[in-house]
C-alpha positions as CSV (number, residue, x, y, z in Angstrom):
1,X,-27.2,24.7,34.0
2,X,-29.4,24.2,30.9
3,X,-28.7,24.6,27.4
4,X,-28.1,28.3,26.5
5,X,-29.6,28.6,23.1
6,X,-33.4,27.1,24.6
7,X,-33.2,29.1,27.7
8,X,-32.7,32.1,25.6
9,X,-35.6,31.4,23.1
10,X,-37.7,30.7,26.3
11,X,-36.9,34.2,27.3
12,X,-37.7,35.7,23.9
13,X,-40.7,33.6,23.5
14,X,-41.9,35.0,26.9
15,X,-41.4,38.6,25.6
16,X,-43.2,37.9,22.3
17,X,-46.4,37.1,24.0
18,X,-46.1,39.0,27.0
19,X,-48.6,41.6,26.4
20,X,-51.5,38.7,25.0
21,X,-50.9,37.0,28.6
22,X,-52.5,40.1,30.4
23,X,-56.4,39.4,31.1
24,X,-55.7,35.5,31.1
25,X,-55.9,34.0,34.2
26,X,-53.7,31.3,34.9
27,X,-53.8,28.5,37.4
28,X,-56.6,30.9,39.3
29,X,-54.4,34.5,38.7
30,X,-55.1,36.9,36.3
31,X,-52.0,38.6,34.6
32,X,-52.2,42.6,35.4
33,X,-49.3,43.4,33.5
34,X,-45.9,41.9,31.8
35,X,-43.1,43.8,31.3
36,X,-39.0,43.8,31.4
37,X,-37.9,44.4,35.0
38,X,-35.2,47.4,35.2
39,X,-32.7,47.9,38.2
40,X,-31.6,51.4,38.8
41,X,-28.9,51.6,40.8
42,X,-29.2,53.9,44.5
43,X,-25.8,55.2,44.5
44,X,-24.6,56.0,40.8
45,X,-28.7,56.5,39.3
46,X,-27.2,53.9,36.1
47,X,-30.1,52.2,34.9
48,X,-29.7,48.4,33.8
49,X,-32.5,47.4,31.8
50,X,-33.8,44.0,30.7
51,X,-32.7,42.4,33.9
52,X,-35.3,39.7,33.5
53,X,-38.9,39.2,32.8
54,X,-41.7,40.1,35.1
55,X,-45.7,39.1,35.4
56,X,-47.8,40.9,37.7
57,X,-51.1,39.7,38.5
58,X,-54.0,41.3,39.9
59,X,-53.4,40.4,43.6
60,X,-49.9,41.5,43.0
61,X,-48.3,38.8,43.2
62,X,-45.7,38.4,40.8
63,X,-43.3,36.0,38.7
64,X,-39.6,36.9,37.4
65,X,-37.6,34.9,34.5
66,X,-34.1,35.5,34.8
67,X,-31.7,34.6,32.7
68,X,-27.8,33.8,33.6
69,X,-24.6,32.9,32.6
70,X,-25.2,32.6,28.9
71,X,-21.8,31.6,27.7
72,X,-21.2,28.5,25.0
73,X,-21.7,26.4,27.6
74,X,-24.8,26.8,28.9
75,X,-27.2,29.5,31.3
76,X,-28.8,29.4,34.3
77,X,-32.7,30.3,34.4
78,X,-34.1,31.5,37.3
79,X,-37.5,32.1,38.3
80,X,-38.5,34.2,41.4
81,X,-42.2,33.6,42.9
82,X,-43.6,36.5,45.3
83,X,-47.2,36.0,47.1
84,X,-48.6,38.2,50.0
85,X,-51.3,36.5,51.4
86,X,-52.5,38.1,54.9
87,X,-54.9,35.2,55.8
88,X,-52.6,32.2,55.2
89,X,-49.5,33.9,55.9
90,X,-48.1,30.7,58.6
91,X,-48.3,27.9,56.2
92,X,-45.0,26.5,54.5
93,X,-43.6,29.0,51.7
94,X,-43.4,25.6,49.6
95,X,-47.4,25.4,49.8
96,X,-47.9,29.0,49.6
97,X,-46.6,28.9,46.4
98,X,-46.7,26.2,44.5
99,X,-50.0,27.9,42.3
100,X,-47.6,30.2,41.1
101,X,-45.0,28.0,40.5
102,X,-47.6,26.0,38.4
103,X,-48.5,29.0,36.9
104,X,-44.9,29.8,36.3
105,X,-44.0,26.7,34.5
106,X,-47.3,26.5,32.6
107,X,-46.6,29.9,31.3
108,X,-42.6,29.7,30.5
109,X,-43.1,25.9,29.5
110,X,-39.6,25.3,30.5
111,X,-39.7,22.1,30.2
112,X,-40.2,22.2,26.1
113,X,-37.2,24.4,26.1
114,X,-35.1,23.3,28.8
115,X,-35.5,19.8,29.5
116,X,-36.1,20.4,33.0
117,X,-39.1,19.7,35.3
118,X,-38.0,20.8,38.4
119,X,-35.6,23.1,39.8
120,X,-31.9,22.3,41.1
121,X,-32.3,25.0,43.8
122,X,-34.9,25.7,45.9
123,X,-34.2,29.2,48.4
């Protein structure tokens, strides 16, 4: 858990430049697009919007910000790396992708807001 108020100025500070990240490239990728990831639901067609924070890159690999269990007490952030690589698809996830994660954290600096420079779960 991380301070709420930080996590939550992370995100907004996230959305506020998302759309001067795309061209950049970052850590060797080059943001295709940001935007707000929406969930619409299979069964009922309800539509839940702003479900977390999403940047594409060219290769299509992406990076989500999610943000948690923002009560008084404090929120959770996570942060969801995705890679396809079909040459080095055998080596360890870790190594796969720790670019992205680098580019992840250089882009959300969640350290500045969070305190935090390194995660408390790894799945």
């Amino acid at each position: 858990e991380v301070d709420a108020d930080g996590a939550a100025q992370m995100i907004n500070d996230l959305r506020a430049k998302g759309n001067d990240l795309v061209g950049q490239t970052i850590n060797g990728f080059t943001v295709a697009a940001v935007n707000d990831f929406e969930y619409t639901d299979p069964i009922d067609h309800s539509v839940s919007r702003n479900q977390g924070l999403r940047v594409i890159f060219d290769d299509s690999s992406r990076i989500i910000f999610r943000l948690s269990g923002t009560g008084s007490e404090g929120a959770t952030v996570r942060i969801y790396i995705e890679r396809f690589d079909p040459v080095e698809f055998d080596i360890d996830a870790q190594v796969a992708l720790k670019p992205l994660v680098d580019a992840a954290l250089e882009i959300s600096q969640l350290s500045k807001y969070t305190g935090r420079n390194e995660p408390t779960v790894i799945t």
